[in-house]
C-alpha positions as CSV (number, residue, x, y, z in Angstrom):
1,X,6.2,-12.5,-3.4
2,X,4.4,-13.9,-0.4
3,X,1.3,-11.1,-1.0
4,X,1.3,-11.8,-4.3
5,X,0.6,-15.3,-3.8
6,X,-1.7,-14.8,-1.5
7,X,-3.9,-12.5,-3.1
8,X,-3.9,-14.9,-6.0
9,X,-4.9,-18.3,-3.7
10,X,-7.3,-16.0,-1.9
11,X,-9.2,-15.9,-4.8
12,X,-9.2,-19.2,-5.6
13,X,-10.6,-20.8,-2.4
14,X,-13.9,-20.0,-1.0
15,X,-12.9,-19.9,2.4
16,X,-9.8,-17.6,2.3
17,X,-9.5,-17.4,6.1
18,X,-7.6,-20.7,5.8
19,X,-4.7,-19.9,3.5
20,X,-1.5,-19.8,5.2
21,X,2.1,-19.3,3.5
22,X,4.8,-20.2,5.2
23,X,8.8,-19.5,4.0
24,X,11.8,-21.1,4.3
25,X,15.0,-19.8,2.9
26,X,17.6,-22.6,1.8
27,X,20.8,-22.1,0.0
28,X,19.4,-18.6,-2.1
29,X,16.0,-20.0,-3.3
30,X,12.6,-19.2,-0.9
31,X,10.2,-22.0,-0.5
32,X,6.8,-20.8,-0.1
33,X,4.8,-24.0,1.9
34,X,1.2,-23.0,1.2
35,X,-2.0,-24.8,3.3
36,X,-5.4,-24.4,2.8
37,X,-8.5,-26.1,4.1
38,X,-8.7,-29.7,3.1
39,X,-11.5,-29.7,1.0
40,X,-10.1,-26.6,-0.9
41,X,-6.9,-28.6,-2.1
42,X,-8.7,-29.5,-5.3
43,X,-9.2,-25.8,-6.5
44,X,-5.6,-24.7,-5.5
45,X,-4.3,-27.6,-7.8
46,X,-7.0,-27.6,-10.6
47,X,-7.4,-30.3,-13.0
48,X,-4.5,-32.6,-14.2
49,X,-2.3,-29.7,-11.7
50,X,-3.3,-26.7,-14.5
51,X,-3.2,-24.5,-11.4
52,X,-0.9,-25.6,-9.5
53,X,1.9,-25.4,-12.6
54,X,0.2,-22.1,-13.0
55,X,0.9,-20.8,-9.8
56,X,4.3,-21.9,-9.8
57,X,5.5,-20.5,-13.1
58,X,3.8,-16.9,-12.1
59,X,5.9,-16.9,-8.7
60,X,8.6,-18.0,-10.6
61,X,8.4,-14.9,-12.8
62,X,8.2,-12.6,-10.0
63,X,10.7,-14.3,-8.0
64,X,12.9,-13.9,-10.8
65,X,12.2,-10.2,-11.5
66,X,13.7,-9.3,-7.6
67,X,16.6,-11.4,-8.5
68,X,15.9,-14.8,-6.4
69,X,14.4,-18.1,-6.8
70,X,10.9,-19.3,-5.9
71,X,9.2,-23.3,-5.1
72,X,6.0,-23.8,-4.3
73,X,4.8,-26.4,-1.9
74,X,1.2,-27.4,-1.6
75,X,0.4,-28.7,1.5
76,X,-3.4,-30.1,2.4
């Protein structure tokens, strides 16, 4: 889940050096906390959040296909 999410940010950004994903495991749900540069913040969350909910539903659906729940954080 973590690559996949990654690759996918990577792509969005145009400094991909500075995407970080952290995860923390409460209960029997992963939350991915994801940073990128600060000017970059914009892209990751796209207009009216179109990425953002994006993003979230597609790591939901692979989350789901291993068996486990997914959040996504975005962090600046």
């Amino acid at each position: 889940m973590k690559e996949f999410l990654e690759f996918v940010v990577k792509h969005l950004v145009d400094h991909p050096e500075s995407v970080t994903i952290e995860i923390e495991e409460k209960e029997n749900k992963h939350i991915f906390k994801l940073k990128v540069a600060e000017g970059e913040i914009g892209k990751v969350i796209g207009r009216r959040g179109q990425t953002a909910t994006s993003l979230r539903v597609l790591l939901k659906a692979v989350a789901a296909k291993e068996g486990k729940r997914a959040v996504l954080d975005i962090i600046g």
